[in-house]
C-alpha positions as CSV (number, residue, x, y, z in Angstrom):
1,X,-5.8,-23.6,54.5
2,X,-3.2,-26.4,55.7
3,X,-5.1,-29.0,53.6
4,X,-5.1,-26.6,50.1
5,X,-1.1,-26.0,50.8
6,X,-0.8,-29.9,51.2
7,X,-2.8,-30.8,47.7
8,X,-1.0,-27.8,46.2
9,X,2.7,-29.5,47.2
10,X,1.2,-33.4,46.8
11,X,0.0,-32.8,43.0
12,X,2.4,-29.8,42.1
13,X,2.2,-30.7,38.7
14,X,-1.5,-30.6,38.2
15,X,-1.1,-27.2,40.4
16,X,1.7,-25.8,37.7
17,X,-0.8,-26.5,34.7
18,X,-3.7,-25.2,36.5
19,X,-1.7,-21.9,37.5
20,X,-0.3,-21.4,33.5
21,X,-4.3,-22.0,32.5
22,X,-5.2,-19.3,34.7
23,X,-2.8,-17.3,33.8
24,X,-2.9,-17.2,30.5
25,X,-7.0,-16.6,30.8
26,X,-6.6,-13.9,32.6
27,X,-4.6,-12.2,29.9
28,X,-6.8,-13.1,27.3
29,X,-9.4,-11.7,29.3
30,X,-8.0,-8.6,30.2
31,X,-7.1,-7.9,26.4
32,X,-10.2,-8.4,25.5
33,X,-11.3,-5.3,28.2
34,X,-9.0,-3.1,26.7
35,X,-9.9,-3.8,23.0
36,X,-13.7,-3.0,24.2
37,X,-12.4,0.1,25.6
38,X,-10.1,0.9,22.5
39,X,-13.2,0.3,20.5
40,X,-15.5,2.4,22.6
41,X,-13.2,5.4,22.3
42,X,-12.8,5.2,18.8
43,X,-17.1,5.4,18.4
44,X,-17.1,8.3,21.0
45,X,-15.1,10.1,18.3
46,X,-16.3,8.7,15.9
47,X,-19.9,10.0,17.1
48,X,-18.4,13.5,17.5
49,X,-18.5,13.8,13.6
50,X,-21.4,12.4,13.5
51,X,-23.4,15.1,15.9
52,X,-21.9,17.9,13.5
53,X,-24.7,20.0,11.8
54,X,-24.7,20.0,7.9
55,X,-27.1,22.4,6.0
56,X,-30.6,20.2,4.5
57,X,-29.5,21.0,1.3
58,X,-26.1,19.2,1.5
59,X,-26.3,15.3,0.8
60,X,-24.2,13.1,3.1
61,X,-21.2,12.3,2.3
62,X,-21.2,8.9,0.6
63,X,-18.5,5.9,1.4
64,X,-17.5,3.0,-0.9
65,X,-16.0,0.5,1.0
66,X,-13.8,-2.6,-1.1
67,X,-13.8,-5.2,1.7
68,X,-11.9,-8.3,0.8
69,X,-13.4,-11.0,3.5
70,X,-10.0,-13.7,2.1
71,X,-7.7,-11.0,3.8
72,X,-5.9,-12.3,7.4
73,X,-6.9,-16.0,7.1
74,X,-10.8,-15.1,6.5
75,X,-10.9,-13.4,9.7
76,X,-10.7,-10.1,7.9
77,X,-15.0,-9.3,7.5
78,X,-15.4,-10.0,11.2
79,X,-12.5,-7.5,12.1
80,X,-14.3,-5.2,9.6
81,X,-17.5,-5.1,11.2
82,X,-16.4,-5.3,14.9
83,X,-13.8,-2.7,14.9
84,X,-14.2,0.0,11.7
85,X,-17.6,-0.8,10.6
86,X,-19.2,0.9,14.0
87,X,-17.0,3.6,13.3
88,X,-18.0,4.5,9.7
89,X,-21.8,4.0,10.5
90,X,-21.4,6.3,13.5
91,X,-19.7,9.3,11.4
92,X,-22.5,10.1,9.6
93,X,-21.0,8.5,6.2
94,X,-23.4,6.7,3.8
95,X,-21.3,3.4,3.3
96,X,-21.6,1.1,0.8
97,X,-19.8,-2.0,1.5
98,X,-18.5,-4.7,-1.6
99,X,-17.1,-7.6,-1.1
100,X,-14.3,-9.0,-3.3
101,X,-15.1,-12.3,-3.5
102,X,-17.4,-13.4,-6.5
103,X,-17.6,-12.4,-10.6
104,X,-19.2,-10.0,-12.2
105,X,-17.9,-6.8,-10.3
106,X,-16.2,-5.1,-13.1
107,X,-19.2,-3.2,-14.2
108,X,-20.7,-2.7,-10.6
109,X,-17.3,-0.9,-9.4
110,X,-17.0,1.6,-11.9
111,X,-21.0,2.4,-11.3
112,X,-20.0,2.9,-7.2
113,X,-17.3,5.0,-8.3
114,X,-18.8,7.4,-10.4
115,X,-21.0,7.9,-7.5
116,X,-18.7,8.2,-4.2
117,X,-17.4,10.8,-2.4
118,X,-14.4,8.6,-1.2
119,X,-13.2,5.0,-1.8
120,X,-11.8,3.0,1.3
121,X,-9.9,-0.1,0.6
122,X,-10.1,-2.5,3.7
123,X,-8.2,-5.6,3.3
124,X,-4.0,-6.2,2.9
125,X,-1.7,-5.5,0.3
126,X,-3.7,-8.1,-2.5
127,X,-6.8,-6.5,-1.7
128,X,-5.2,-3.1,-3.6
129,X,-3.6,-5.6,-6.4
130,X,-7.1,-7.8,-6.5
131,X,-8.3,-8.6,-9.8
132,X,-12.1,-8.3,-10.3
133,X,-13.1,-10.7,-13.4
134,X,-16.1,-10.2,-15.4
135,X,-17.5,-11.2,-18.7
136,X,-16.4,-7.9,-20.7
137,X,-12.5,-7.2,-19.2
138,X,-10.1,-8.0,-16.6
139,X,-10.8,-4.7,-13.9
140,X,-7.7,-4.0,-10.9
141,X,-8.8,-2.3,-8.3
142,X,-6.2,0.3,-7.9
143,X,-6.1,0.3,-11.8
144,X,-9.9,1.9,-11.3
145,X,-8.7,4.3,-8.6
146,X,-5.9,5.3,-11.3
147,X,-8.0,6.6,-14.1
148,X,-8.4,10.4,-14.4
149,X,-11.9,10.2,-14.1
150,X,-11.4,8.7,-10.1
151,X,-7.7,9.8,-9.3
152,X,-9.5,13.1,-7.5
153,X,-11.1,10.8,-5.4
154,X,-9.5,10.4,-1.9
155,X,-8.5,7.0,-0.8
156,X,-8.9,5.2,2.7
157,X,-6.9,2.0,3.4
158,X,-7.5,-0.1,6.3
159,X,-5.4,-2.8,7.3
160,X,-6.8,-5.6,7.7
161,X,-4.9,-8.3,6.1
162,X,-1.4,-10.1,7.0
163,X,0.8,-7.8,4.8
164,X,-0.1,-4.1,4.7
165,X,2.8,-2.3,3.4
166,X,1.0,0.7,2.5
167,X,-0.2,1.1,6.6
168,X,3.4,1.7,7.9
169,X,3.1,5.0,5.1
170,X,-0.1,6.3,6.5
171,X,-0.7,5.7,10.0
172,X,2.1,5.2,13.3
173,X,3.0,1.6,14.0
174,X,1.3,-0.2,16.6
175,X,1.5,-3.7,18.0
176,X,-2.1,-3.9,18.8
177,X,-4.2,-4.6,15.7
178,X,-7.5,-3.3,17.1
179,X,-5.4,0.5,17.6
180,X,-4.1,-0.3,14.1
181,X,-7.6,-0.4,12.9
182,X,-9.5,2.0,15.0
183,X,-6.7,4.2,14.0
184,X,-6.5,4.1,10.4
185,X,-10.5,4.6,10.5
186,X,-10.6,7.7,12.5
187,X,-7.5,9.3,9.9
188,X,-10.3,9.3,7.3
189,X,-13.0,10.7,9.0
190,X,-10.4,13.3,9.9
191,X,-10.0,14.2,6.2
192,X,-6.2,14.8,6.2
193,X,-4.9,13.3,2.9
194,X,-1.1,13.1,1.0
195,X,-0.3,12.1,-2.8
196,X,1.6,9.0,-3.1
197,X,3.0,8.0,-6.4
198,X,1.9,4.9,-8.2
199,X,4.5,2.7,-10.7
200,X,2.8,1.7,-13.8
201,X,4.3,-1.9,-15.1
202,X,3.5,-2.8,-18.8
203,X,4.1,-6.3,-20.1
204,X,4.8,-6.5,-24.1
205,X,0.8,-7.7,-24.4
206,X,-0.3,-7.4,-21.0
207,X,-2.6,-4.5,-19.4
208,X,-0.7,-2.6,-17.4
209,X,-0.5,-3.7,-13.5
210,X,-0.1,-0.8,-11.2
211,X,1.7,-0.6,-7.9
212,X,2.1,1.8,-5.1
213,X,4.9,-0.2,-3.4
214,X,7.0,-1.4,-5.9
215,X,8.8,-4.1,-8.4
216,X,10.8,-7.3,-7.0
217,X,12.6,-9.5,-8.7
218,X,15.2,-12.2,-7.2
219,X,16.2,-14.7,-4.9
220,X,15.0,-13.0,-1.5
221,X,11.9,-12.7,-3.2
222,X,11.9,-16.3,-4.1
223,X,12.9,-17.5,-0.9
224,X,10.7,-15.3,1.0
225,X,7.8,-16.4,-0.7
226,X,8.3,-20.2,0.3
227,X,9.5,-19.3,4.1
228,X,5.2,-20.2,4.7
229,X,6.4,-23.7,3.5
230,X,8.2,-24.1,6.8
231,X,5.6,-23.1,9.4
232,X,6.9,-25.8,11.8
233,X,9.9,-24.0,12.5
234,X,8.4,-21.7,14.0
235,X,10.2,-17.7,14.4
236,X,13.3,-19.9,11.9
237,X,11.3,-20.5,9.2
238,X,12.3,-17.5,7.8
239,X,16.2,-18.4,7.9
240,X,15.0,-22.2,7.1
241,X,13.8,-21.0,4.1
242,X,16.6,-18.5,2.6
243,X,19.3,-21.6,4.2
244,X,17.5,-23.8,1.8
245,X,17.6,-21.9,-1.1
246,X,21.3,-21.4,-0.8
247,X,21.7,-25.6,-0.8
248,X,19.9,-26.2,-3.9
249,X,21.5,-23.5,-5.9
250,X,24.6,-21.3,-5.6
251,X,25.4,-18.4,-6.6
252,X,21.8,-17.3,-7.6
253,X,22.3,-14.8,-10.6
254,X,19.9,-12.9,-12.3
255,X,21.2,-11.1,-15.4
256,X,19.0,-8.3,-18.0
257,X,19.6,-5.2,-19.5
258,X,18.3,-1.8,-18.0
259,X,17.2,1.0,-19.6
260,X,15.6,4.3,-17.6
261,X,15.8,7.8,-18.2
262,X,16.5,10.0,-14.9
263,X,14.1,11.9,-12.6
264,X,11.8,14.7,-13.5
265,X,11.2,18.3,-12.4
266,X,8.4,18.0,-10.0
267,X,5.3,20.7,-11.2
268,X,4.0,22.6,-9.1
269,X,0.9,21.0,-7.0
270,X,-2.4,21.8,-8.2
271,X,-4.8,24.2,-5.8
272,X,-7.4,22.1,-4.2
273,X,-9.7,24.2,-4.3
274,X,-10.4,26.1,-8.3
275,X,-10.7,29.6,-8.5
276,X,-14.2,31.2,-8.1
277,X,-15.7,31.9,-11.7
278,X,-15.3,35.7,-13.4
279,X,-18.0,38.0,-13.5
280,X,-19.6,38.0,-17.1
281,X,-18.0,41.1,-17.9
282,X,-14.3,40.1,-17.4
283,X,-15.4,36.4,-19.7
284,X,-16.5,38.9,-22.3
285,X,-13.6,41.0,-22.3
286,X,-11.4,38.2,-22.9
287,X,-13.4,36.7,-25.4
288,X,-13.3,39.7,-27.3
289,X,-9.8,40.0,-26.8
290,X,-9.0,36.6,-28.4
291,X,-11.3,37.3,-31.4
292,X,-9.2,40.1,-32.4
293,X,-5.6,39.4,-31.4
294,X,-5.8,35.7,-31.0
295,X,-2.6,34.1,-30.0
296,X,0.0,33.0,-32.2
297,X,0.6,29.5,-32.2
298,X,4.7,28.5,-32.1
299,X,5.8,25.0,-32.5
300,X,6.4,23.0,-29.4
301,X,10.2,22.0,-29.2
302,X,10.2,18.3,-28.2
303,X,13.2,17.2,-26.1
304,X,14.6,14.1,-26.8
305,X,14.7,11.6,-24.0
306,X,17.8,11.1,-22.2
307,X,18.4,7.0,-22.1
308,X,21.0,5.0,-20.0
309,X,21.6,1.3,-21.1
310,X,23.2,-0.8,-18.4
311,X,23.9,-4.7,-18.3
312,X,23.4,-6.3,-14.8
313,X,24.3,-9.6,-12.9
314,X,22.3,-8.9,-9.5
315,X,20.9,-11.2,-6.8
316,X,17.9,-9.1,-6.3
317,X,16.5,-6.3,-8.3
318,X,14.4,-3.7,-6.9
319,X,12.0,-0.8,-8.1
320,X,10.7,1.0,-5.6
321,X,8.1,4.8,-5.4
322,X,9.1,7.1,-2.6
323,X,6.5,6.5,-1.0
324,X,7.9,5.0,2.0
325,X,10.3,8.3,2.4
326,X,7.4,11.1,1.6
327,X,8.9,14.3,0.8
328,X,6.2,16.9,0.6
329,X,8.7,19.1,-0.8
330,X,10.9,17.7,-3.0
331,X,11.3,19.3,-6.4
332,X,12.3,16.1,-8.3
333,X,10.2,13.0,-9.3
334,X,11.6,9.6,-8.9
335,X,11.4,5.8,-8.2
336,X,14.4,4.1,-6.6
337,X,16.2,1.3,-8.4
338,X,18.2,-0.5,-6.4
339,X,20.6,-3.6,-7.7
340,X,21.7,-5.4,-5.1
341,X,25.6,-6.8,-5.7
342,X,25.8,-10.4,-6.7
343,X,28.8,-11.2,-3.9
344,X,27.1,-12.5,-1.0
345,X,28.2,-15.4,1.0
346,X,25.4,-17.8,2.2
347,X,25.7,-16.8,5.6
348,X,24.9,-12.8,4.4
349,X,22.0,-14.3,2.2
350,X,20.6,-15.5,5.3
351,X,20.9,-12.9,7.1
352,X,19.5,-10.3,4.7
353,X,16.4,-12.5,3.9
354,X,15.5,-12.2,8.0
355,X,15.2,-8.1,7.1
356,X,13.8,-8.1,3.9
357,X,10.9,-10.0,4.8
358,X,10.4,-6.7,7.8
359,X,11.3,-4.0,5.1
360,X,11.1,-5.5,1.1
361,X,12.7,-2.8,-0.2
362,X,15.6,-2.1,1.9
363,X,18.7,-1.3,-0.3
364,X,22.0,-3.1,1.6
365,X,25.7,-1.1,1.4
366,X,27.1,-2.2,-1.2
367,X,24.0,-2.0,-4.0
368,X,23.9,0.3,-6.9
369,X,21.3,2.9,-6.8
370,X,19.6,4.4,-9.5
371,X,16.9,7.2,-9.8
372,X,15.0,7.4,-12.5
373,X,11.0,8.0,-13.8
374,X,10.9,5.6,-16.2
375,X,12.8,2.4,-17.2
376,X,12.2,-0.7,-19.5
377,X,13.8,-4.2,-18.0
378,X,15.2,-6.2,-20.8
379,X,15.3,-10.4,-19.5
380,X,17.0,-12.9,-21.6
381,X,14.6,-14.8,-23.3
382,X,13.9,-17.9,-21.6
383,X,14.3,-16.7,-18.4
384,X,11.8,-18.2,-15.4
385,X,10.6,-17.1,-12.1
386,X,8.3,-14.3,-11.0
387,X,7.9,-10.7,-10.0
388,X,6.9,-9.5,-6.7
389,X,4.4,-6.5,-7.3
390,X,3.1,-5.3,-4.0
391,X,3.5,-8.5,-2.3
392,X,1.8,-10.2,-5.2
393,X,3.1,-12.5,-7.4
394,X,3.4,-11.9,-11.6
395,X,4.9,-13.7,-14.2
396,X,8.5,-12.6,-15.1
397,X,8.9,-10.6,-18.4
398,X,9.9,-7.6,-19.8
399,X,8.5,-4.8,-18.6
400,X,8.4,-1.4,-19.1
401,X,8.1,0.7,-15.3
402,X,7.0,4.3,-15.4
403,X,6.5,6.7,-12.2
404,X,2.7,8.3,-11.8
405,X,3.9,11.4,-9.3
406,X,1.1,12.0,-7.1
407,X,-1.6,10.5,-8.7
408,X,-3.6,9.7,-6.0
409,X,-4.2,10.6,-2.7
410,X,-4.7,8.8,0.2
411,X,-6.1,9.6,3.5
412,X,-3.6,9.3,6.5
413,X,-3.1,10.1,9.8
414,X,-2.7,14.0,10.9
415,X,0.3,13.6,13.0
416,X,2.1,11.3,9.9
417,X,1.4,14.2,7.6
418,X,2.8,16.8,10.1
419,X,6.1,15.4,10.7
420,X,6.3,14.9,7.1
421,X,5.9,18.8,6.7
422,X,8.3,19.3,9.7
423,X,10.6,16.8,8.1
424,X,10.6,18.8,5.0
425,X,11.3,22.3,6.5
426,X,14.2,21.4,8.5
């Protein structure tokens, strides 16, 4: 023991290395254990579904699954298939699995999805915006999903990729990306789903790009897309990159013209479940009815629409859905427009890239806010730079914005949709 004290103190800095080595393999070791056990809990559940009883005459239920293997660096397949594959398999579900990654998937994915019970997006926020080529058109994903003949169709997202905005809507935050994922699969086995609105963007010649985040357009955005640039900096290459920006141009102005009409009365929500049919006598009844007092017709009063026209000079302009602040039971539809105010000294620019980049769509004191369900962004002509559609980058260009409310419905977790029903009694 005297001689392993003595080697310790006479080569302390072999000792010190040694000691951090260890250390730091024994906590990569024992996260590795409690993943293993995180997963293992989330199949014992998981298998729970699976043992239920279903009548023979009932098919299973079947899965498409939209895996885009690019997401999170290329690690996102294997985190697929060793945390929420096991899980799907082990429900019961009849999964089909394609991956976004070669031509020629136009046609396929409108085949799977006339044939699914559910769609589940795994992958990060491009996965949702992914464009699928083929020879005949250019097919989005979440464009698909949009179309009345699939917007019944409930919606799983997992997260899988570096940005997954839509996650912090769905499912709790957590720190450990194995819960994150175990998590979000076991919300759609559990069935409990909520509408979210979509924001339908229309170029002059373009097809129309659809987004369940939102719009950017401005100098955050610009900077925040470069802060990757800096990578050596570390946790300050966020800052180094929104500094830099202030040094090769200042003040950073965007100007257009805004038109938008103001929010909507919110129908009422559809039953999920359609009345049971009329016995034949009742049908006949009111056929008969019909044929001999049939209604009279009356002409439909059209009201006109409502249009504000404003100028603006903003350093960031923002069109957001609610999405992020669900109200189950709000009687108004709206997406938030937020123009940020043009006065900001370099140190605030700084300051406020560091949050946006945590929260895009965060709207500063100070900003003007405007709710409306439909607007049309004028840009001067010549103007450069890009929009920022759900993390994803687009030409800038006029564009006409215009709210879908509640067009589809995506699966989330149980206790997210209960606190947004206690939220909304209170």
């Amino acid at each position: 023991m005297a001689r392993v004290v003595a080697a310790l103190r006479n080569h302390w800095k072999k000792s010190t290395v040694g000691a951090c080595l260890l250390g730091w393999g024994g906590h990569w070791l024992y996260g590795r254990h409690c993943d293993n056990l995180l997963r293992r809990a989330a199949c014992q559940e998981a298998q729970a579904f699976g043992n239920e009883l279903i009548p023979p005459t009932m098919p299973l239920k079947k899965a498409t699954v939209f895996l885009n293997p690019a997401a999170c660096k290329g690690k996102a397949g294997n985190l697929f298939e060793k945390n929420a594959a096991p899980i799907l398999h082990l429900s019961g579900l009849d999964v089909t699995v394609v991956k976004t990654d070669y031509e020629g998937q136009a046609k396929k994915l409108l085949e799977l999805m006339e044939n699914t019970d559910l769609i589940i997006i795994a992958g990060g926020d491009g996965t949702v915006q992914e464009e699928l080529p083929s020879a005949d058109a250019n097919v989005n994903l979440l464009s698909s999903c949009v179309q009345a003949a699939f917007s019944k169709i409930p919606i799983g997202f997992i997260p899988l990729g570096k940005t997954c905005t839509l996650s912090h809507t769905l499912y709790p935050e957590s720190t450990n990306q194995v819960q994150h994922i175990t998590n979000a699969t076991l919300a759609i086995l559990k069935g409990e789903t909520v509408p979210l609105d979509v924001l339908q963007i229309k170029g002059e010649k373009e097809q129309p790009v659809f987004a369940v985040s939102g719009l950017r357009w401005g100098s955050y955005r610009d900077a925040g897309v470069k802060a990757s640039k800096y990578w050596y900096l570390g946790p300050l290459k966020t800052k180094a990159a929104h500094f830099f920006s202030t040094v090769k141009e200042w003040p950073q102005k965007h100007q257009a013209a805004l038109m938008y009409v103001g929010p909507t009365e919110r129908p009422p929500e559809e039953p999920e479940e359609k009345p049971s049919r009329p016995p034949l006598y009742v049908r006949l009844y009111r056929r008969l009815r019909l044929y001999w007092s049939p209604p009279k017709e009356f002409p439909l009063e059209v009201t006109p629409e409502d249009w504000e026209e404003l100028k603006l000079s903003t350093i960031e302009l923002s069109i957001a859905t609610r999405n992020r602040q669900l109200d189950l039971k709000r009687t108004e539809d709206f997406m938030d427009i937020c123009i940020e105010s043009e006065t900001v000294s370099k140190g605030e620019f700084v300051h406020r890239g560091s949050q946006k980049m945590r929260d895009p769509h965060t709207c500063p004191e100070g900003s003007q806010c405007i709710q409306a369900s439909r607007c049309i962004l004028q840009l001067p002509e010549g103007t450069e730079g890009s929009f920022g559609i759900d993390n994803e980058e687009y030409e800038a260009m006029p564009v006409e914005v215009k709210l879908l409310p509640r067009k589809l419905r995506f699966f989330c977790d149980p206790r997210i949709r209960e606190q947004m029903l206690h939220a909304a009694v209170q």
